[in-house]
N, C-alpha and C positions, 0 to 999 in steps of 0.2 A: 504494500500500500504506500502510494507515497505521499509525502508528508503535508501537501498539501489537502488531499484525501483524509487523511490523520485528521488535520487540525477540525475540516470541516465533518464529519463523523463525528469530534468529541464537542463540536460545537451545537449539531443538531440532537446530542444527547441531551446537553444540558437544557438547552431549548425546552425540550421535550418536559424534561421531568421539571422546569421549573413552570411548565404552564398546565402539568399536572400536577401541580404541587406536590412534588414526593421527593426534594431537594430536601434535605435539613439542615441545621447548622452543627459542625463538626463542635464534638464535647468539650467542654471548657478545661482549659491547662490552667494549671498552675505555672503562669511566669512570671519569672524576674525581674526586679528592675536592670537587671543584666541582660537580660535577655534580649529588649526594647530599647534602643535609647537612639536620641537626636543627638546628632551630629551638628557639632558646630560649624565645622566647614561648610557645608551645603545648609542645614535647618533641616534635614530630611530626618526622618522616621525610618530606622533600620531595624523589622523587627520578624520575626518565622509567623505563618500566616497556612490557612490548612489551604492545601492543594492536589486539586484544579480549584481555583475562587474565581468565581463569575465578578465582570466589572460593567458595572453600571451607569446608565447617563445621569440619572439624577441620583440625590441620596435617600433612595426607598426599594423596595422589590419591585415593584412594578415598572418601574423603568425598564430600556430597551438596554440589553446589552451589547456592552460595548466591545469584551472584551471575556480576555482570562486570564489571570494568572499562572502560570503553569510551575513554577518554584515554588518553595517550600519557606522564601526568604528574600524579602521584597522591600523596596522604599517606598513611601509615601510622603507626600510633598505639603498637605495640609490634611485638615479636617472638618465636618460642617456635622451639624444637625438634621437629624433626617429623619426617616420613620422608623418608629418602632420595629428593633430584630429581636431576634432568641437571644441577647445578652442583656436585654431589660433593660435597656438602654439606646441611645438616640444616637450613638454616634458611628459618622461613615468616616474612614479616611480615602483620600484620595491617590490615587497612581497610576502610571501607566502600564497597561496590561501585556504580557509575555506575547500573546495569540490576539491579535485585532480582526472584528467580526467583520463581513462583509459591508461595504456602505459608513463605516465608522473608522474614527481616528484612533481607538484603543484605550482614550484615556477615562476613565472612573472612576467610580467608589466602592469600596468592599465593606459591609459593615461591622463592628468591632467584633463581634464574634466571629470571624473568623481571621481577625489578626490575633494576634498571643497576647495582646496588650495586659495588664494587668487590670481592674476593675477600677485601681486610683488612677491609672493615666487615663481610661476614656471619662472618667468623672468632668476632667479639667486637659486636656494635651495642649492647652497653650502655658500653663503653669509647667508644662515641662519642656517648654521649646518649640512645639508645632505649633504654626501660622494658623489659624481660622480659614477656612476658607474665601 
Protein backbone atom coordinates (compact mmCIF):
# COMPACT_ATOMS: atom_id res chain seq x y z
CA UNK A 1 0.00 0.00 0.00
CA UNK A 2 1.42 3.14 -0.57
CA UNK A 3 1.71 5.80 1.74
CA UNK A 4 -0.23 7.91 0.29
CA UNK A 5 -3.11 5.15 0.34
CA UNK A 6 -1.96 4.64 4.07
CA UNK A 7 -2.58 8.02 5.13
CA UNK A 8 -5.87 8.28 3.40
CA UNK A 9 -7.23 4.76 4.60
CA UNK A 10 -6.23 5.97 8.21
CA UNK A 11 -7.92 9.17 7.52
CA UNK A 12 -11.21 7.76 6.36
CA UNK A 13 -11.19 5.51 9.58
CA UNK A 14 -11.00 8.07 11.78
CA UNK A 15 -13.66 9.91 9.77
CA UNK A 16 -15.71 7.15 10.17
CA UNK A 17 -15.71 6.30 13.70
CA UNK A 18 -15.66 9.91 14.61
CA UNK A 19 -19.17 10.47 12.81
CA UNK A 20 -20.05 7.25 14.58
CA UNK A 21 -19.11 8.37 17.47
CA UNK A 22 -17.03 5.31 18.76
CA UNK A 23 -13.62 7.47 18.88
CA UNK A 24 -13.00 7.83 22.77
CA UNK A 25 -10.47 9.63 24.52
CA UNK A 26 -7.36 7.78 25.23
CA UNK A 27 -7.09 7.07 29.43
CA UNK A 28 -5.71 9.72 31.52
CA UNK A 29 -1.73 9.57 32.41
CA UNK A 30 -0.40 10.56 35.06
CA UNK A 31 2.26 13.29 33.84
CA UNK A 32 4.86 15.38 35.00
CA UNK A 33 5.68 18.55 35.01
CA UNK A 34 8.80 16.90 33.31
CA UNK A 35 7.00 15.44 31.10
CA UNK A 36 5.32 18.94 29.46
CA UNK A 37 7.01 21.83 29.51
CA UNK A 38 7.46 25.38 27.31
CA UNK A 39 10.39 26.08 25.92
CA UNK A 40 11.66 29.26 26.04
CA UNK A 41 13.29 29.48 22.91
CA UNK A 42 10.24 29.16 20.64
CA UNK A 43 7.01 29.46 23.79
CA UNK A 44 6.19 26.02 22.33
CA UNK A 45 4.56 23.24 24.20
CA UNK A 46 6.71 20.18 24.16
CA UNK A 47 4.67 17.42 25.48
CA UNK A 48 3.62 13.08 24.51
CA UNK A 49 0.10 13.21 23.30
CA UNK A 50 -1.88 9.77 22.41
CA UNK A 51 -1.48 8.67 18.82
CA UNK A 52 -3.18 8.84 15.87
CA UNK A 53 -4.84 12.48 17.44
CA UNK A 54 -7.25 13.85 15.16
CA UNK A 55 -6.77 17.82 14.43
CA UNK A 56 -9.38 20.06 14.35
CA UNK A 57 -10.43 23.44 12.71
CA UNK A 58 -12.10 24.81 15.40
CA UNK A 59 -11.77 24.02 19.22
CA UNK A 60 -14.65 21.47 19.65
CA UNK A 61 -15.59 17.90 18.13
CA UNK A 62 -17.56 18.99 15.63
CA UNK A 63 -15.32 20.71 13.77
CA UNK A 64 -13.94 19.57 10.23
CA UNK A 65 -10.72 17.82 10.55
CA UNK A 66 -7.86 19.17 9.78
CA UNK A 67 -5.53 16.87 10.34
CA UNK A 68 -3.53 14.03 12.41
CA UNK A 69 -1.08 13.75 14.47
CA UNK A 70 0.79 10.73 13.84
CA UNK A 71 3.70 10.92 16.89
CA UNK A 72 3.43 10.05 20.04
CA UNK A 73 5.25 13.75 20.85
CA UNK A 74 4.28 16.91 19.56
CA UNK A 75 4.56 20.96 19.94
CA UNK A 76 1.97 23.19 20.23
CA UNK A 77 2.02 26.64 19.70
CA UNK A 78 -0.97 28.01 21.92
CA UNK A 79 -4.09 27.30 23.48
CA UNK A 80 -7.90 28.53 23.57
CA UNK A 81 -11.16 27.59 25.11
CA UNK A 82 -13.22 25.22 23.58
CA UNK A 83 -15.92 22.74 24.05
CA UNK A 84 -16.32 20.45 26.57
CA UNK A 85 -13.88 16.90 26.17
CA UNK A 86 -13.44 13.60 28.25
CA UNK A 87 -10.81 15.73 30.49
CA UNK A 88 -13.64 17.81 32.00
CA UNK A 89 -12.40 20.59 30.98
CA UNK A 90 -12.29 23.23 28.04
CA UNK A 91 -9.07 23.33 26.96
CA UNK A 92 -7.65 22.79 23.19
CA UNK A 93 -4.16 23.20 22.29
CA UNK A 94 -3.09 24.03 19.07
CA UNK A 95 -0.41 22.56 16.29
CA UNK A 96 0.30 21.60 13.23
CA UNK A 97 -0.67 18.12 12.26
CA UNK A 98 1.83 15.11 11.10
CA UNK A 99 -0.82 13.98 8.11
CA UNK A 100 -2.86 17.02 6.43
CA UNK A 101 -6.54 16.09 5.26
CA UNK A 102 -7.45 16.68 1.84
CA UNK A 103 -8.61 20.59 1.19
CA UNK A 104 -6.80 21.71 4.49
CA UNK A 105 -3.69 23.30 5.68
CA UNK A 106 -3.06 20.61 8.79
CA UNK A 107 -3.07 23.09 11.24
CA UNK A 108 -5.41 22.53 14.63
CA UNK A 109 -6.53 21.61 17.81
CA UNK A 110 -6.40 18.56 19.86
CA UNK A 111 -8.15 18.66 23.10
CA UNK A 112 -6.36 18.35 26.41
CA UNK A 113 -7.13 14.92 26.91
CA UNK A 114 -5.27 13.75 24.64
CA UNK A 115 -2.06 15.79 25.39
CA UNK A 116 -0.32 14.25 28.77
CA UNK A 117 -0.63 17.62 30.06
CA UNK A 118 -1.18 17.51 33.80
CA UNK A 119 -4.67 18.66 35.19
CA UNK A 120 -2.74 22.05 36.69
CA UNK A 121 -1.35 23.12 33.30
CA UNK A 122 -4.60 22.93 31.36
CA UNK A 123 -6.40 24.61 34.42
CA UNK A 124 -4.06 27.82 33.49
CA UNK A 125 -1.12 27.15 30.36
CA UNK A 126 -0.58 30.80 30.17
CA UNK A 127 0.64 30.62 33.86
CA UNK A 128 3.17 28.21 32.48
CA UNK A 129 4.26 29.81 29.32
CA UNK A 130 1.78 29.05 26.57
CA UNK A 131 0.36 32.06 24.46
CA UNK A 132 -3.65 32.19 24.50
CA UNK A 133 -4.62 31.80 21.42
Amino acid sequence: MSRTSKHLSLWMAALALTVGGVISAPSASAASDDDCAVRASDGRLYCGNAAPAITRLGAYHEAPITGQLETNYSWFDCWTSGGLHGGGNTTWYHTAADWVAPGYDGWGYVPADWVNTPGSFDANPTARGLRHC
